[in-house]
C-alpha positions in Angstrom: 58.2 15.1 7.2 55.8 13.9 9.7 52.1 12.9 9.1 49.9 14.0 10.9 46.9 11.5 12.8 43.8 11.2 11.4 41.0 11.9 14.2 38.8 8.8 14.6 35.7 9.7 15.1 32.8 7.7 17.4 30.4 5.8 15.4 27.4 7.5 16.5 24.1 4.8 17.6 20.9 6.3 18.2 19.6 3.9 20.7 16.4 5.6 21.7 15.7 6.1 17.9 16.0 2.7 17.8 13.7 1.9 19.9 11.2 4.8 19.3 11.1 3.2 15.7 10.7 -0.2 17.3 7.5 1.0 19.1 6.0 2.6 16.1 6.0 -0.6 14.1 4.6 -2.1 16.9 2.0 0.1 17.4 1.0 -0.8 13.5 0.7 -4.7 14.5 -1.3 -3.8 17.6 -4.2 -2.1 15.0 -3.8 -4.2 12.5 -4.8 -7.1 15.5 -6.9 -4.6 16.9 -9.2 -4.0 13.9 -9.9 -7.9 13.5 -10.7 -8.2 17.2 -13.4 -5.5 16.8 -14.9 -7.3 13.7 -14.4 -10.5 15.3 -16.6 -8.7 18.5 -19.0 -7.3 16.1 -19.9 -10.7 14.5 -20.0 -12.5 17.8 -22.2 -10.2 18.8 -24.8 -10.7 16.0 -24.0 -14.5 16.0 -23.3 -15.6 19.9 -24.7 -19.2 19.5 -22.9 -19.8 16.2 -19.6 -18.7 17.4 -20.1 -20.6 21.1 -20.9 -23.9 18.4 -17.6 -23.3 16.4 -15.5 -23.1 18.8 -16.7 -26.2 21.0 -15.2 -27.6 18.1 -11.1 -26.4 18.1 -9.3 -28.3 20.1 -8.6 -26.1 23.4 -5.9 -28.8 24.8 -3.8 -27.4 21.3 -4.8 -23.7 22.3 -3.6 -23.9 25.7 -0.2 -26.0 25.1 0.8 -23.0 22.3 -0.1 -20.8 24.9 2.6 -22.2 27.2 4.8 -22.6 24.6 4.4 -19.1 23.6 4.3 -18.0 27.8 7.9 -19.5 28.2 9.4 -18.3 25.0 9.0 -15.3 26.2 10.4 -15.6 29.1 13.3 -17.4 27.8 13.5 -14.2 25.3 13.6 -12.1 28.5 16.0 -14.1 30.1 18.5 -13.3 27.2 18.2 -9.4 27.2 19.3 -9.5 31.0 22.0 -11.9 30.1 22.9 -9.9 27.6 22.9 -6.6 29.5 25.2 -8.7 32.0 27.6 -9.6 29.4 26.5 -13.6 29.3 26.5 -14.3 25.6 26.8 -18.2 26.3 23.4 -17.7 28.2 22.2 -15.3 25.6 22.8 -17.7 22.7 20.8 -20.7 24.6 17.9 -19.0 25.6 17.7 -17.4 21.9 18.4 -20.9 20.9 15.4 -22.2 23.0 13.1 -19.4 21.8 13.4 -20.4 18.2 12.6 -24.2 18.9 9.7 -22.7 20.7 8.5 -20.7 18.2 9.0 -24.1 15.6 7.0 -26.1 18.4 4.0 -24.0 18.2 3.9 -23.2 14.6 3.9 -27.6 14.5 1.2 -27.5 16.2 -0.7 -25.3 14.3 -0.1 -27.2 11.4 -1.8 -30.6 12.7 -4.8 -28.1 14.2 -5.3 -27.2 10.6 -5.0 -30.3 9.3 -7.4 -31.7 11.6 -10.0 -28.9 10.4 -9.5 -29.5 6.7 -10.1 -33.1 6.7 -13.1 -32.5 8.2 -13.8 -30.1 5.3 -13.7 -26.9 7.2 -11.5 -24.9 5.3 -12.1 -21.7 2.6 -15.3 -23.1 0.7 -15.1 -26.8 2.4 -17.9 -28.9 1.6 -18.6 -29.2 5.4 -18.2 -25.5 6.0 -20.3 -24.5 3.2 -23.1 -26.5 5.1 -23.0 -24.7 8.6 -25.2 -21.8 9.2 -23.8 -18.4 8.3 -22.4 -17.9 11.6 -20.6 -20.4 12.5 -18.9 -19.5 8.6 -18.0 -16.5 9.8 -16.2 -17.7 12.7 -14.1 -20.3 11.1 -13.2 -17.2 8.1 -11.8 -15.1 11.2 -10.3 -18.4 12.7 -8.3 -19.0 9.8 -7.7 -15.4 9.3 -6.3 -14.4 12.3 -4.4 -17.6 13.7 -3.1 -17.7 10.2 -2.1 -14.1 10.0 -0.5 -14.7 13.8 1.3 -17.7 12.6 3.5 -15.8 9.5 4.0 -13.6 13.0 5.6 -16.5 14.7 7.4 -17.3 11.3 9.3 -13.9 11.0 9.9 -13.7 14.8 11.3 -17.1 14.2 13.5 -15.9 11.2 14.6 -12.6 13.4 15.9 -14.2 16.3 18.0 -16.4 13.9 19.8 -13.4 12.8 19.9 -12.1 16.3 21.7 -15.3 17.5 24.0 -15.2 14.8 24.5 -11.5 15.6 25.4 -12.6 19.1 27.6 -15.2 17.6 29.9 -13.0 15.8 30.0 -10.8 18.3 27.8 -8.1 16.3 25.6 -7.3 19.6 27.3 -7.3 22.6 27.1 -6.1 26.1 26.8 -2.3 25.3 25.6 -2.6 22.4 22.3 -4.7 22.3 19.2 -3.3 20.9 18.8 -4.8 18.2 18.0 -7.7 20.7 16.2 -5.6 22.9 13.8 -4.8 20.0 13.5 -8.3 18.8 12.3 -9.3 22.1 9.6 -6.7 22.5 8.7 -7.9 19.2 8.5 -11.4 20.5 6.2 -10.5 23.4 3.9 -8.4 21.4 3.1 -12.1 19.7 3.0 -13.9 22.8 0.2 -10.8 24.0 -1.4 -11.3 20.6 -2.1 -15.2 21.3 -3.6 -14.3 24.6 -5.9 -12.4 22.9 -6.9 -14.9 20.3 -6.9 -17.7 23.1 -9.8 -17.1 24.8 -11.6 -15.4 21.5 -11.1 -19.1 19.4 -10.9 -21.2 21.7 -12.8 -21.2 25.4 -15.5 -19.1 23.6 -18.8 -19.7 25.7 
């Protein structure tokens, strides 16, 4: 007696889903950021001295090298879609690689910046802050609040593209398969386009 085949059917991916979902959640982060950029406007506009006084005092040189840092890991996050899409995973894995280290760079030196502002007692009800006109309060709240909100962005960015690498490792995304990277990067770029925002806001506010 013969048996007969079982039919294999096609595992069935929903790419554009994918990515439909992708752009919802980012459409979330971009009013989350959105709202605190409007209070952040509203306040500088009822404080414009205060705000131009706080952030003389940030340390731009910090602000622009995480902006370069941020500026190249997405490009190097770019770089490894199209590697990808070409069937490079050695490429693919280096320039996810690189990304990550990027992403560790930046969130370094956003550590000493805050370290540098709490021992000079501006911090959450610092002695020094609690001196300052109301203003200039206000600033370093929404300072804290937003670089601090963007950095636990960096921090699960970080954590996603370690997944993604070791999805390109074992072979989990490949060449016709790869959105799962694809969306990871547009996740990635969204916080690079964040921190372009919150540059010139922070930091080169005159």
């Amino acid at each position: 007696m013969s048996s007969v085949p079982v039919p294999v059917h096609p595992i069935h991916k929903d790419y554009q889903g994918a990515k439909l979902g992708m752009w919802l959640f980012l459409s979330t982060e971009i009013l989350l950021f959105g709202g605190l950029f409007l209070l952040y406007s509203a306040y500088r506009a009822r404080y414009p001295l205060d705000f131009h006084t706080g952030g003389q005092h940030l340390d731009t040189f910090i602000g622009i090298a995480n902006t370069v840092i941020l500026l190249t890991s997405s490009l190097a996050v770019a770089i490894a879609v199209t590697a990808m899409q070409k069937g490079n995973r050695r490429l693919t894995m280096i320039c996810l690689g690189a990304t990550i280290v990027f992403a560790l760079m930046f969130l370094v030196n956003k550590y000493f910046e805050w370290m540098a502002e709490i021992h000079r007692g501006i911090y959450p009800n610092g002695p020094a802050l609690l001196k300052l006109p109301d203003g200039e309060k206000i600033f370093y709240g929404l300072y804290y609040c937003m670089t601090g909100l963007h950095g636990l962005h960096v921090l699960a960015g970080a954590a996603a593209l370690a997944i993604t690498l070791d999805f390109v490792r074992r072979h989990k995304i490949t060449r016709s398969d790869f959105s799962k990277l694809e969306n990871v990067g547009l996740y990635w770029h969204l916080v690079d386009v964040v921190w372009i925002f919150l540059l010139p806001l922070l930091y080169l506010a005159a």
